[in-house]
C-alpha positions in Angstrom: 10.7 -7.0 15.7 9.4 -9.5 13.3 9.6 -7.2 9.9 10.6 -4.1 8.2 7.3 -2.0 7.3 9.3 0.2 4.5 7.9 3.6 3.4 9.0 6.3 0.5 9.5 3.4 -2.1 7.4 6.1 -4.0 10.9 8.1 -4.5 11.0 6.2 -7.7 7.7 7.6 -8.8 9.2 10.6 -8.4 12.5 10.0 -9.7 12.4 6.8 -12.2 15.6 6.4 -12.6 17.7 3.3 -12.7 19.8 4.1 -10.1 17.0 4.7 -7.7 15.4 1.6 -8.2 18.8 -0.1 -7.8 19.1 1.4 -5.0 16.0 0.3 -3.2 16.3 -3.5 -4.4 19.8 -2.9 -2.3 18.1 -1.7 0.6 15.6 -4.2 0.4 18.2 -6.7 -0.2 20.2 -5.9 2.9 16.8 -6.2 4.4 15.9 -9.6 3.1 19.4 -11.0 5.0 17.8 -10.4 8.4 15.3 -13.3 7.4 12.3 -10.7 8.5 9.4 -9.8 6.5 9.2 -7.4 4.2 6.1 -4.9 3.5 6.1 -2.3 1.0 3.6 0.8 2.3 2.4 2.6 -0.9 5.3 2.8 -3.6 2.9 1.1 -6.2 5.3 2.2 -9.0 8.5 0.6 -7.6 6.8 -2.1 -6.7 4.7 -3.2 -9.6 8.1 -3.0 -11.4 9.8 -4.9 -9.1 6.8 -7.7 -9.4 7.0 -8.0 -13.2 10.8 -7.2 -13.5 12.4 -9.2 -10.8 11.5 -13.0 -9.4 9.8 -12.0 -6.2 12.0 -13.1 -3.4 12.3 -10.2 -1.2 8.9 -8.7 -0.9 6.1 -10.2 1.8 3.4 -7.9 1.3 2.1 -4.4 0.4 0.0 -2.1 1.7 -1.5 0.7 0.3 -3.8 3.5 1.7 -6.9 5.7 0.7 -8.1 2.6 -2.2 -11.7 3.3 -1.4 -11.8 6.1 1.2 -9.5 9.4 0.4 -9.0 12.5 2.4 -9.0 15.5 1.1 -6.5 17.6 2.8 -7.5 21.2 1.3 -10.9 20.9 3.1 -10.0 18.7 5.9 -12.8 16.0 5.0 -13.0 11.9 4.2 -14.6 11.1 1.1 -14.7 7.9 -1.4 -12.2 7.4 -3.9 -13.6 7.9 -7.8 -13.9 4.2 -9.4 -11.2 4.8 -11.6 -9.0 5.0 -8.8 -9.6 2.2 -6.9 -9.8 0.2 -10.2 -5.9 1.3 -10.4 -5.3 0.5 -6.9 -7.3 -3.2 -7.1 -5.3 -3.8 -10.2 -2.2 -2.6 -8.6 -2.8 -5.1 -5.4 -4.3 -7.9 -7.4 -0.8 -8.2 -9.0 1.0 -8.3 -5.9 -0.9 -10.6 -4.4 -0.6 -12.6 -7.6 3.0 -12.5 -7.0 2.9 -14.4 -3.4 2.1 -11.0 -1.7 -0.3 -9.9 1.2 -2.4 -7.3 0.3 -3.3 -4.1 3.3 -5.1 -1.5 2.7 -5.2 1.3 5.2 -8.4 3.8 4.9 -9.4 6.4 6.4 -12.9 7.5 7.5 -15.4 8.3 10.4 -18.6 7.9 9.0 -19.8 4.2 9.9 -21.9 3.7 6.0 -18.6 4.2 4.4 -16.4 2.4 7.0 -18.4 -0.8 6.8 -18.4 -0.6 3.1 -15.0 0.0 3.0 -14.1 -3.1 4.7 -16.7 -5.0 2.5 -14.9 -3.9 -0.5 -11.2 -4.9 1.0 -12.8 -7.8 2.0 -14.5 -9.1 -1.5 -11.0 -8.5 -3.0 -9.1 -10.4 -0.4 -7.5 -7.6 1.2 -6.6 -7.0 4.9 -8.1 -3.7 5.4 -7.7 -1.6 8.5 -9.6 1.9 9.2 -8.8 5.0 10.8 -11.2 7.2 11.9 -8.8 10.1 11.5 -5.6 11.0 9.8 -3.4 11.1 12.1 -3.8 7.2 12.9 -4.1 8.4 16.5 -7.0 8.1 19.1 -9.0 11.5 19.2 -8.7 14.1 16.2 
């Protein structure tokens, strides 16, 4: 194992409290004593106030799915994201990479137009994009 790829950061989103956050940066903290990598999957709230908050010492990278692509999960289709959401999520990953950070984005679709421009865009912003043709990040639907 060469890092810790740490998911539901986004429990702060959903409950901004003090406590939670201090709890992460002690999770992450722990974490950072192994001398392994740290990525941050999603949790864009946690960790943008982490960037501008804290000195960045314990966070390697971030990624963050669905900045171009989306799914939407009532009709079981891949679509684009709107442009004000992947303005938020550019913003949102510029700033981490500003802060030393690599930047992932994980997106999801099957139709080859929107995969190749979705790696254009990732690519034009300096991202590390990877794409799945289906939800599930498995072979076969």
């Amino acid at each position: 194992m060469d890092g810790f790829f740490v998911d539901n950061t986004d429990v702060y989103y959903n409950y901004p409290q003090e406590s939670i956050y201090d709890g992460i940066l002690t999770i992450l903290d722990y974490m950072d004593h192994t001398g392994r990598k740290i990525m941050i999957n999603g949790g864009d709230c946690f960790v943008k106030k982490y960037l501008t908050t804290e000195k960045n010492v314990l966070i390697d990278g971030v990624n963050q799915e669905n900045v171009f692509t989306a799914y939407d999960f009532s009709k079981d289709i891949y679509t684009k994201n709107d442009q004000s959401t992947r303005e938020y999520y550019t913003e949102y990953l510029d700033l981490a990479m500003s802060h030393g950070c690599t930047a992932y984005t994980l997106e999801y679709a099957m139709d080859p137009t929107i995969r190749r421009q979705a790696a254009a865009y990732a690519g034009k912003h300096g991202y590390i994009c990877y794409i799945s043709d289906n939800i599930g990040l498995c072979l076969g639907r």
